[in-house]
N, C-alpha and C positions, 0 to 999 in steps of 0.2 A: 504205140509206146506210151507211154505215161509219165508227167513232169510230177517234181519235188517240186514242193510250196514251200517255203522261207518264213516261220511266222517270228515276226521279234515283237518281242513286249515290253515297253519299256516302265518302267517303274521311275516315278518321281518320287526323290529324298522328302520326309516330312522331316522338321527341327527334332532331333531326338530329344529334345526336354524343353521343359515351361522355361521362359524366361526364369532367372537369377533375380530374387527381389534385393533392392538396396537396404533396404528393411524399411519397417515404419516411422514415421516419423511425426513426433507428439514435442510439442515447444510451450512454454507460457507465451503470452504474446507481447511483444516490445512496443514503443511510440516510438515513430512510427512503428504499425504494424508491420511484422517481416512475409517476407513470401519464401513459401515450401515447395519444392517444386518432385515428384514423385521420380524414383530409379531405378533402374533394372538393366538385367545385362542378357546378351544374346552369345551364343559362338558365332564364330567368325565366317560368313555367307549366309549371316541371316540380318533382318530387319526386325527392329524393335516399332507395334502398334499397341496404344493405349486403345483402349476402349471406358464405358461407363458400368459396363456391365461384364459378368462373369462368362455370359453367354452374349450373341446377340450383340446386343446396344449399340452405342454409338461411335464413332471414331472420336477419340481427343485429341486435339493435335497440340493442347499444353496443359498437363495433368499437374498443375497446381493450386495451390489454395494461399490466399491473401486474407483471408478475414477470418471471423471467431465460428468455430464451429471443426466439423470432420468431414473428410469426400475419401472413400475408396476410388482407386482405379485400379484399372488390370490390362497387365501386360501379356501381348501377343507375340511369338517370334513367328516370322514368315520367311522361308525359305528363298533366297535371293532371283536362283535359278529356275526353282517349280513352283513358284509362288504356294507353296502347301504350307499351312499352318500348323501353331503344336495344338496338339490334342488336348491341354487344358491351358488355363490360362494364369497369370500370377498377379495376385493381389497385393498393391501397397496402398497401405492407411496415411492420409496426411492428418494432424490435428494440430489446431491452436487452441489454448486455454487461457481462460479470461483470469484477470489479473482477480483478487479481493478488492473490496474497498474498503484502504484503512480508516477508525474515526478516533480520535481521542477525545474524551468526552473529560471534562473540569467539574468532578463531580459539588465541588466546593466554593467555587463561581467565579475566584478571582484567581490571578494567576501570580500575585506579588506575595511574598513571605512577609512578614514582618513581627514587630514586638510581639502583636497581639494572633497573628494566623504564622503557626511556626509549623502547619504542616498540609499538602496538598495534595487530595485524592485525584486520583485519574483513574479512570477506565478506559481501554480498549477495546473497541468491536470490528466485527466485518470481516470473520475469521473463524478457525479452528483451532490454531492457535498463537501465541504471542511471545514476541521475545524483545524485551526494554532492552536500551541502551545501559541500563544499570544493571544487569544480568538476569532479571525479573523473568520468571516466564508465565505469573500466572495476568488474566486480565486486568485486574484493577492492582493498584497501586499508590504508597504515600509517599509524595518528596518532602524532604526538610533541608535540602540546598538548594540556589539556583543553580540552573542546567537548562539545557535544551535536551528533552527527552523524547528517542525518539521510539519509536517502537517497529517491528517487524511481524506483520498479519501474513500467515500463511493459511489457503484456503483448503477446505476436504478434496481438492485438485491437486494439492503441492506447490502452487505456484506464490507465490512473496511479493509483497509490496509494502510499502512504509510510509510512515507520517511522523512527524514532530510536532512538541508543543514546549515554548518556551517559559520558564517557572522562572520570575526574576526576586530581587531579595532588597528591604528596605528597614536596614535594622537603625540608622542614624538617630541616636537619641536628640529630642528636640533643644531648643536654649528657651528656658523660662526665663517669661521677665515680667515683672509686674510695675508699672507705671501706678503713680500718685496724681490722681487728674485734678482732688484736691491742693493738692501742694504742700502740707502741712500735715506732720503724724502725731499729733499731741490732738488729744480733745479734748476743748474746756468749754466755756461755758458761750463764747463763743461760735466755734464750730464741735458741731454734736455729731458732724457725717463726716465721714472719709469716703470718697468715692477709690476704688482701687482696678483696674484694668489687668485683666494674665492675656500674653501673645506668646506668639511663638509654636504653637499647635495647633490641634487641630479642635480637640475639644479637651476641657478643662471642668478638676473636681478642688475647689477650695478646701481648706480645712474645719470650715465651717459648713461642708454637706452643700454647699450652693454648687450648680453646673454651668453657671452661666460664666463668661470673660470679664463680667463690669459686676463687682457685687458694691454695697454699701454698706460702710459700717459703721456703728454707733458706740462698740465697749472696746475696750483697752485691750490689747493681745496681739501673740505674735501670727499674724496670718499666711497661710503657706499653702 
């Protein structure tokens, strides 16, 4: 007689599809610096493994990024039951991007307005482009009030950072006063000199052409 043989084959499930990416994920970078941490999704009897490579590589067991720069990883779904993996794998991008550095540069040297500087250039750098606090967008710029201006650099990345520079204003007219050190405003024969003293400033122009505080005088007039 002759036996029937029984052959069963069993077939183990592979994940019918790549891991679900969370998508990519690109940020400027905060102070502190933030952490990214990469996402992906599986159906339900499967296990989500990162790896470093598309193929191959290494296991990750925390596909994140904390610092300036970019790392790929890629997701693997593994089948709970048959341990059979998917057939490709899914890529997610982390990126952080470095901030600008803003500068504002006084191209006029000082930063006080007054009688005689009634306006202040500034320039902008460290950037692509710029946006003042006065609505300004191109880089350099003239103030004629006091303000704190601050400016807004954003770099050929997109990402923003800012700086200020305070512009203050000293328009206070001075108090002239001219003291008589001689004591006496007649000149006769005498006293031939009047000594006369200007205060109150900072620098002084007689009306006699002198620049000095202390001039001396010998003829008759009214001096101012």
């Amino acid at each position: 007689s002759s036996e029937a043989t029984a052959v069963v084959t069993v077939v183990n499930p592979i994940p019918t599809s790549a891991p679900v990416s969370g998508g990519d994920q690109s940020e400027c970078a905060l102070s502190p610096i933030q952490s990214l941490t990469a996402i992906a999704y599986v159906n339900a009897g499967e296990t989500l493994i990162w790896y470093d490579a598309p193929t191959g590589g290494n296991v990750v067991t925390d596909p994140s990024l904390n610092a300036l720069g970019s790392v790929t990883y890629f997701a693997e779904a593994v089948n709970d039951l048959s341990s059979c993996v998917s057939l490709a794998r899914t890529a997610v991008t982390l990126e952080i991007l470095a901030l600008p550095t803003p500068l504002i540069t006084n191209n006029t040297g000082i930063s006080r307005l007054d009688c005689n500087v009634t306006s202040i250039s500034l320039t902008a750098s460290g950037g692509a482009s710029y946006l003042w606090s006065n609505g300004a967008t191109t880089a350099s710029i003239n103030v004629t009030s006091p303000n704190t201006y601050t400016v807004t650099v954003t770099g050929v990345n997109g990402c923003s950072d800012e700086t200020s520079m305070v512009i203050t204003q000293d328009i206070t007219l001075p108090i002239p006063v001219i003291t008589n050190n001689t004591g006496a405003t007649q000149l006769d024969c005498n006293v031939t000199s009047i000594s006369l003293t200007a205060s109150g400033g900072d620098t002084y122009l007689w009306s006699t052409g002198e620049t000095t505080a202390i001039i001396d005088i010998t003829t008759s007039d009214t001096y101012s």
